[in-house]
PyMOL Python script that loads the backbone (N, CA, C, O; Angstrom):
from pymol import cmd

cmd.read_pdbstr("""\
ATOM      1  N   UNK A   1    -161.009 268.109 -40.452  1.00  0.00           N
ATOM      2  CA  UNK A   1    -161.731 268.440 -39.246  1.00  0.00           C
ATOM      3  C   UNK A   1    -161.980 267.155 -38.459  1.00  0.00           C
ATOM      4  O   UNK A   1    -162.259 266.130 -39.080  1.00  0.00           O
ATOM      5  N   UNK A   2    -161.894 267.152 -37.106  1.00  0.00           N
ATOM      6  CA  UNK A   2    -161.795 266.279 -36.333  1.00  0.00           C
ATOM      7  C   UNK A   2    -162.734 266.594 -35.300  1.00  0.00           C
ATOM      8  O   UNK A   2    -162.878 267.689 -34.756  1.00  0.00           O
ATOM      9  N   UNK A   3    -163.623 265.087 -34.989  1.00  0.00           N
ATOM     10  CA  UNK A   3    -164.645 265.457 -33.577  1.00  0.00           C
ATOM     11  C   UNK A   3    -164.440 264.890 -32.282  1.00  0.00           C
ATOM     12  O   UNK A   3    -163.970 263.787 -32.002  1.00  0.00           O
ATOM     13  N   UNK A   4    -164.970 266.039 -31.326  1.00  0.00           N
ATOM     14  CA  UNK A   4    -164.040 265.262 -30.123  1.00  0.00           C
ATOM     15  C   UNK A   4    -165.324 265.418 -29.174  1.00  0.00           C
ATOM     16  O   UNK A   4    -165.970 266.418 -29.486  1.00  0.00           O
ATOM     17  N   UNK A   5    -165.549 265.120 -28.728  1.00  0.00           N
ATOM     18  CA  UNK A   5    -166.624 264.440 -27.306  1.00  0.00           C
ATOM     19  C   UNK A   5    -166.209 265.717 -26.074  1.00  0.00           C
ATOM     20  O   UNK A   5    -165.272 266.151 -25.403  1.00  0.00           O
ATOM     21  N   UNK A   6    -167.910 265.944 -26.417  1.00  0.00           N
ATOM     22  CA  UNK A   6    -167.972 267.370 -25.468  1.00  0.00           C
ATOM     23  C   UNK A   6    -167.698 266.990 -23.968  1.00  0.00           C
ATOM     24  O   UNK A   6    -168.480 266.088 -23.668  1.00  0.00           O
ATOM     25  N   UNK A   7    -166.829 267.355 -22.830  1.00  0.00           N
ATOM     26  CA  UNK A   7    -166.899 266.786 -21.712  1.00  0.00           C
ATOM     27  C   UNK A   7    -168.502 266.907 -21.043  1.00  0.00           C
ATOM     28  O   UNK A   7    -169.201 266.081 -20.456  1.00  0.00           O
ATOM     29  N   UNK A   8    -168.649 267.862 -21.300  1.00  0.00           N
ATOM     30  CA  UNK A   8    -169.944 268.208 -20.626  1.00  0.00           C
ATOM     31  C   UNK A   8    -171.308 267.527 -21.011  1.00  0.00           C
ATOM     32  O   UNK A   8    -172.004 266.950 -20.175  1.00  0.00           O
ATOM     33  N   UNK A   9    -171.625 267.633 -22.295  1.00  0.00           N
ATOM     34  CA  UNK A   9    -173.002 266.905 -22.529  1.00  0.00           C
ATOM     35  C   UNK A   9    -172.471 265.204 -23.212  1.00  0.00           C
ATOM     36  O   UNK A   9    -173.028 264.111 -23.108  1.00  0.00           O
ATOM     37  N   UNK A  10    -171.476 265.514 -23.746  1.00  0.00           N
ATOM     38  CA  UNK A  10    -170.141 263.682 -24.546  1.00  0.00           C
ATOM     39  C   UNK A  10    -171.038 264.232 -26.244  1.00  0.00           C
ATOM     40  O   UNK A  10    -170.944 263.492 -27.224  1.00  0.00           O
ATOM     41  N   UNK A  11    -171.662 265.278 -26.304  1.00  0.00           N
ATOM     42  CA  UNK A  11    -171.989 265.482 -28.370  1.00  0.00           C
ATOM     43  C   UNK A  11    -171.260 265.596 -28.317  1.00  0.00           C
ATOM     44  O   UNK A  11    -170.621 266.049 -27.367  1.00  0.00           O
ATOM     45  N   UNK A  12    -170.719 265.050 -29.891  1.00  0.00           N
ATOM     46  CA  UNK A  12    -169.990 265.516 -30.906  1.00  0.00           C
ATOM     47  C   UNK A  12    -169.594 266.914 -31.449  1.00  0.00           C
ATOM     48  O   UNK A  12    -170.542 267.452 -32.020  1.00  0.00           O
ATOM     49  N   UNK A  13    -168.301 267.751 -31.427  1.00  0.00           N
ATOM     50  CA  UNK A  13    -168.254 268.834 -31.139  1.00  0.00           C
ATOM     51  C   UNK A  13    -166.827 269.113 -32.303  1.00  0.00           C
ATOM     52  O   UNK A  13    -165.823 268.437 -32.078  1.00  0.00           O
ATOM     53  N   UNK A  14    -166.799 269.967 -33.341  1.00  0.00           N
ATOM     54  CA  UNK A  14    -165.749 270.002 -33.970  1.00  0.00           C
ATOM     55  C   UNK A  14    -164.552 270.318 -33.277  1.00  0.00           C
ATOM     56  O   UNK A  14    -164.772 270.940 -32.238  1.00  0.00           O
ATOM     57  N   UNK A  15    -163.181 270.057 -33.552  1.00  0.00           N
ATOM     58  CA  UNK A  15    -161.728 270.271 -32.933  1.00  0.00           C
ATOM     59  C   UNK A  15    -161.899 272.319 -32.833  1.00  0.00           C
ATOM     60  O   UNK A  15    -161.888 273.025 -31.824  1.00  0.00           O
ATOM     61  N   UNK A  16    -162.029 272.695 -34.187  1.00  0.00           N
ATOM     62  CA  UNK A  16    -162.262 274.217 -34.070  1.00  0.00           C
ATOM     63  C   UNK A  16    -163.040 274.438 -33.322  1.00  0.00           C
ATOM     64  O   UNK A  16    -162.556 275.205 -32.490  1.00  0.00           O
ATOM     65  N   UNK A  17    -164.263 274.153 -33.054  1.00  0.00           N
ATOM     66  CA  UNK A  17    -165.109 275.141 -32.502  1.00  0.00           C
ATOM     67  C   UNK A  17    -164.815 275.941 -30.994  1.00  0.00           C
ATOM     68  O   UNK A  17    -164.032 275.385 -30.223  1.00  0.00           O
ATOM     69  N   UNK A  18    -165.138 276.608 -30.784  1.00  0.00           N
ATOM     70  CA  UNK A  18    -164.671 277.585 -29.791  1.00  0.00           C
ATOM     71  C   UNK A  18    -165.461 276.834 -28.198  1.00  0.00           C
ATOM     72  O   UNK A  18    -164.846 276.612 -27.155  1.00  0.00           O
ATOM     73  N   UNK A  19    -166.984 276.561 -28.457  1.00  0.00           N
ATOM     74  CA  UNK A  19    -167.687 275.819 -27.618  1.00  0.00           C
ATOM     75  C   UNK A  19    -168.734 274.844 -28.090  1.00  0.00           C
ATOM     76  O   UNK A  19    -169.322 274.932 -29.168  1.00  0.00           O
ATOM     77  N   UNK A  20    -168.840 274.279 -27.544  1.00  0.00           N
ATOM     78  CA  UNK A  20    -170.098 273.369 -27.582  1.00  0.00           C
ATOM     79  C   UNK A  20    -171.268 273.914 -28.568  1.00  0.00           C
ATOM     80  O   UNK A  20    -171.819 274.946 -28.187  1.00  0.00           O
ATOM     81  N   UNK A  21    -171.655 273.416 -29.633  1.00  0.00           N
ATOM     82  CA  UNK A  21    -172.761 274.237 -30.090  1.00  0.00           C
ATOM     83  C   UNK A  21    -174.448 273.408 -29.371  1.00  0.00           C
ATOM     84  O   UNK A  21    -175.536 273.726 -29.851  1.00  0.00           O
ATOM     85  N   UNK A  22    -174.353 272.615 -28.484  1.00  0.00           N
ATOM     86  CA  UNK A  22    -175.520 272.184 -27.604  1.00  0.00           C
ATOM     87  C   UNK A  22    -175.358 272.727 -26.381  1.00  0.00           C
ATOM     88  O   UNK A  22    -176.381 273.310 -26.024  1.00  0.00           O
ATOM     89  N   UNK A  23    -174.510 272.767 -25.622  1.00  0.00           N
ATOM     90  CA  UNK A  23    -174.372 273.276 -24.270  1.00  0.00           C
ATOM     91  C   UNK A  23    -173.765 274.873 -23.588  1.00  0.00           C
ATOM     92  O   UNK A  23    -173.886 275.782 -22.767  1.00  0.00           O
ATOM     93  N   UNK A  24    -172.927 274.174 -24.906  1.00  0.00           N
ATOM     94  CA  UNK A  24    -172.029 276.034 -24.598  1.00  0.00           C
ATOM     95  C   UNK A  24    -170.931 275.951 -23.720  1.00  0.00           C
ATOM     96  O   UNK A  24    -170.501 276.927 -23.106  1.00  0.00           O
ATOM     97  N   UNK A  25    -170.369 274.584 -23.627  1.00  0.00           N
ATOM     98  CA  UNK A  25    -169.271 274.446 -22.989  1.00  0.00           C
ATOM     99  C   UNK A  25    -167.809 274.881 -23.694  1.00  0.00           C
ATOM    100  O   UNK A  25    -167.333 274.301 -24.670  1.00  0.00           O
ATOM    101  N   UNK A  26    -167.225 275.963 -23.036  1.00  0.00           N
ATOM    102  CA  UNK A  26    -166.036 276.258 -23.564  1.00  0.00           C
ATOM    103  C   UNK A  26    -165.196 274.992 -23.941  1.00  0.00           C
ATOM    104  O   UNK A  26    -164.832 274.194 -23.077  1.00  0.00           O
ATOM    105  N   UNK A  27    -164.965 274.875 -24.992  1.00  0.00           N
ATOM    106  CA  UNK A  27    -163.950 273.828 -25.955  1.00  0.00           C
ATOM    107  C   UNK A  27    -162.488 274.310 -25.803  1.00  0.00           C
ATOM    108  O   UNK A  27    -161.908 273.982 -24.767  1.00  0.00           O
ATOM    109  N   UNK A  28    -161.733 275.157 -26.850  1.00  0.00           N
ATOM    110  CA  UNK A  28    -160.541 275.656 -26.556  1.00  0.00           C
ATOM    111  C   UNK A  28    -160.277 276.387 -25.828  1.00  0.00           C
ATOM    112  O   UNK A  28    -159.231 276.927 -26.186  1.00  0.00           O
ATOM    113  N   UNK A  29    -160.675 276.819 -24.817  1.00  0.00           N
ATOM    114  CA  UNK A  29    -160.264 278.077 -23.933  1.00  0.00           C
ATOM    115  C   UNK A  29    -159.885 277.212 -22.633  1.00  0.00           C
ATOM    116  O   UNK A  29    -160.327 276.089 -22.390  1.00  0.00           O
ATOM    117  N   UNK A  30    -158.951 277.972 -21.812  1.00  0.00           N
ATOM    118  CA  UNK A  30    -158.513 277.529 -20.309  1.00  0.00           C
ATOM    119  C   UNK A  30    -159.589 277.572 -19.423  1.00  0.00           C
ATOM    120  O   UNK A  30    -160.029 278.713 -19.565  1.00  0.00           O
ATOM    121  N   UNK A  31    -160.470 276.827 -18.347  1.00  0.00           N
ATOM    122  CA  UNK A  31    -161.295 276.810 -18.161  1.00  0.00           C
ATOM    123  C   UNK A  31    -161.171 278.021 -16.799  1.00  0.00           C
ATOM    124  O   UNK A  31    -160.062 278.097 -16.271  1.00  0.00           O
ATOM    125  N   UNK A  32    -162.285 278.933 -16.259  1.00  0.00           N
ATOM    126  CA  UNK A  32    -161.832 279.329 -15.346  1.00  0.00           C
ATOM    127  C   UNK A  32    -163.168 279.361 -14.647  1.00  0.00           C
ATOM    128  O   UNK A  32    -164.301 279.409 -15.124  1.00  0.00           O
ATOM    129  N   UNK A  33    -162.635 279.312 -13.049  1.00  0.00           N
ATOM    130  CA  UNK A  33    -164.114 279.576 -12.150  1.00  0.00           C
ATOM    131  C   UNK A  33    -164.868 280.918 -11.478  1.00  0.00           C
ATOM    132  O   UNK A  33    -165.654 281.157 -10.561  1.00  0.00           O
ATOM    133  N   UNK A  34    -164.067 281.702 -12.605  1.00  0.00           N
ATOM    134  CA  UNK A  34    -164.607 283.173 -12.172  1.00  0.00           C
ATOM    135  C   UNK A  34    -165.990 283.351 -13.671  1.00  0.00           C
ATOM    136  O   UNK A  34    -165.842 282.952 -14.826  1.00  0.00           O
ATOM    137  N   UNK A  35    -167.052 283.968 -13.164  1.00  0.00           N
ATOM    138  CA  UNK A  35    -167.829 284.132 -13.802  1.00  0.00           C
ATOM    139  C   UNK A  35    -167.873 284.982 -15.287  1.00  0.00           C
ATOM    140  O   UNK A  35    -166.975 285.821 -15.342  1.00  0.00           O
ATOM    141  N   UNK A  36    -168.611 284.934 -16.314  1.00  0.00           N
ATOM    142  CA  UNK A  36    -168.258 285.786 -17.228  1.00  0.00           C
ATOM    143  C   UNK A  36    -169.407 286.792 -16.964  1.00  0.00           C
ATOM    144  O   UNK A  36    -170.634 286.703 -16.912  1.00  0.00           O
ATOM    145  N   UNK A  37    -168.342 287.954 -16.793  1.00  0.00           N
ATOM    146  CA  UNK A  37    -169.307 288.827 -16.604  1.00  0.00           C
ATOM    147  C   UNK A  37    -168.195 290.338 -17.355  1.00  0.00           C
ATOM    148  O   UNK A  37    -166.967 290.382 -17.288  1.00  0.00           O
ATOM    149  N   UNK A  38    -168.960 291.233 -17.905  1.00  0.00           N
ATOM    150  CA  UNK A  38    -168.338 291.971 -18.627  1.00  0.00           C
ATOM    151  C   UNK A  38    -169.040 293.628 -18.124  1.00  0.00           C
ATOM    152  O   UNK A  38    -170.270 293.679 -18.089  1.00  0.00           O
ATOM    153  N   UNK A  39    -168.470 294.558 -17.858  1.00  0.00           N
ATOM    154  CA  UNK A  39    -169.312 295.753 -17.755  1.00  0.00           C
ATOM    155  C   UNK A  39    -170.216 295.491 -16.592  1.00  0.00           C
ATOM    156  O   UNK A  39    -171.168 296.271 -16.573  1.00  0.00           O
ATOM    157  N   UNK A  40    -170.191 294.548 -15.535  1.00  0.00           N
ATOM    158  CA  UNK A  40    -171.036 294.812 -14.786  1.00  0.00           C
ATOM    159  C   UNK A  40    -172.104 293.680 -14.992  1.00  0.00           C
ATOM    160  O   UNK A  40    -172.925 293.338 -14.140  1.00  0.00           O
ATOM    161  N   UNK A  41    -171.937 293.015 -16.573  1.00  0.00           N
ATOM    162  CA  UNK A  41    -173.657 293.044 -16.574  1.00  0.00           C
ATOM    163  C   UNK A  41    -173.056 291.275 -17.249  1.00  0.00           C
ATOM    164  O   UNK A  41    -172.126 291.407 -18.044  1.00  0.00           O
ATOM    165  N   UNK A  42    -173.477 289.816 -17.009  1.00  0.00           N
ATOM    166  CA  UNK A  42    -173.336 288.855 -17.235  1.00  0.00           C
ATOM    167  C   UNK A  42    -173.392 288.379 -18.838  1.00  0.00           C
ATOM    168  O   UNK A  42    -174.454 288.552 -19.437  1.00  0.00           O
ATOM    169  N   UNK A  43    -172.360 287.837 -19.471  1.00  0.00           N
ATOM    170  CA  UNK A  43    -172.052 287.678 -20.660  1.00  0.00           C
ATOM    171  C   UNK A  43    -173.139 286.876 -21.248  1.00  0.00           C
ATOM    172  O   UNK A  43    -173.756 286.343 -20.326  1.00  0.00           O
ATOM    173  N   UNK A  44    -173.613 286.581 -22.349  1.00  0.00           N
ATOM    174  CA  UNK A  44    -174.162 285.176 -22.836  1.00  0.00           C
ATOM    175  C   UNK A  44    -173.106 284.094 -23.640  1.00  0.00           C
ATOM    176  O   UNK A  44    -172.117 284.307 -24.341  1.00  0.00           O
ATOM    177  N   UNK A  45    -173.803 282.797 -23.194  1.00  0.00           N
ATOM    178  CA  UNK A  45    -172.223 281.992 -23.364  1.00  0.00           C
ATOM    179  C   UNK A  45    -172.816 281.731 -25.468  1.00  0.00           C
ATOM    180  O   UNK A  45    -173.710 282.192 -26.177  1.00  0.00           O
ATOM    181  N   UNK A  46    -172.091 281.117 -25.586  1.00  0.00           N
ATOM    182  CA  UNK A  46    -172.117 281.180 -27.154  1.00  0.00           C
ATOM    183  C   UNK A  46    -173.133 280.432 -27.905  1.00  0.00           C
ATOM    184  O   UNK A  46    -173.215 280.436 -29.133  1.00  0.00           O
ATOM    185  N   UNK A  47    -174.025 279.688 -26.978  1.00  0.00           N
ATOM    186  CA  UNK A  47    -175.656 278.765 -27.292  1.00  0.00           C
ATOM    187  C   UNK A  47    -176.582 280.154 -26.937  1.00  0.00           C
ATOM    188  O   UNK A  47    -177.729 279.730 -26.791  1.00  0.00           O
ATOM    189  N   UNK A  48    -176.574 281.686 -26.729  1.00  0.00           N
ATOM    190  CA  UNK A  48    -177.116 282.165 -26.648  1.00  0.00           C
ATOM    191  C   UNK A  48    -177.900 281.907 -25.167  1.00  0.00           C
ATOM    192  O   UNK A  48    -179.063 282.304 -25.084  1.00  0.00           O
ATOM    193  N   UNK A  49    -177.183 281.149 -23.825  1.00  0.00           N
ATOM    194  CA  UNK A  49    -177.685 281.145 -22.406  1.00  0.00           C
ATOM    195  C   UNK A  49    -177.277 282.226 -21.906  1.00  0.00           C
ATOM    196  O   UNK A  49    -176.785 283.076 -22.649  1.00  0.00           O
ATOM    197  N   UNK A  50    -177.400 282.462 -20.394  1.00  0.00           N
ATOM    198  CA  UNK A  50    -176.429 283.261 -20.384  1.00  0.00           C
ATOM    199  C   UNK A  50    -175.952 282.534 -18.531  1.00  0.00           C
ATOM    200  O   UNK A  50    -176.672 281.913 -17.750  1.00  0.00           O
ATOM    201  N   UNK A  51    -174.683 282.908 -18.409  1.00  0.00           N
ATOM    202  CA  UNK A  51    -173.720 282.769 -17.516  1.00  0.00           C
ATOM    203  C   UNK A  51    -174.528 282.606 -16.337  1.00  0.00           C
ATOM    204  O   UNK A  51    -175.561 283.237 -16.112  1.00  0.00           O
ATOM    205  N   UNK A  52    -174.000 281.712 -15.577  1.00  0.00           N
ATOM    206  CA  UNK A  52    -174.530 281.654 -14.274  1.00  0.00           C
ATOM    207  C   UNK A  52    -173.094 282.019 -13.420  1.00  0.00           C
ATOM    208  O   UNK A  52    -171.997 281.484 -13.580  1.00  0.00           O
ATOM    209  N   UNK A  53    -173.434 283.030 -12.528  1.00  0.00           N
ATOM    210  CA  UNK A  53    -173.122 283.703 -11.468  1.00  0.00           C
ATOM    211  C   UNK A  53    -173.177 284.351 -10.606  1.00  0.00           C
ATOM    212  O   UNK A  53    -172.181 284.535  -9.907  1.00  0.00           O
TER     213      UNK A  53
END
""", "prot")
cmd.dss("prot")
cmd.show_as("cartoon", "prot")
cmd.util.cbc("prot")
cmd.orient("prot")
């Protein structure tokens, strides 16, 4: 396992992890500028925030 420097906050963030476990910045995913929003109703990002949009 390998750590790589969150762009967003620069923690320490495992190669796996999906996001940020301080910020909730998507890690492996393509980044996009459409909001997460699912059903109508705004996702929570994976720190348990939820989406701004």
């Amino acid at each position: 396992m390998a750590l790589l420097k969150c762009p967003e906050c620069e923690h320490n963030v495992a190669d796996k992890a999906v996001a940020c476990p301080h910020c909730g910045y998507p890690m492996n995913s393509p980044t996009s500028t459409k909001p997460r929003i699912r059903n109508g109703k705004p996702t929570k990002l994976p720190n348990g925030c939820r989406a701004l949009g």
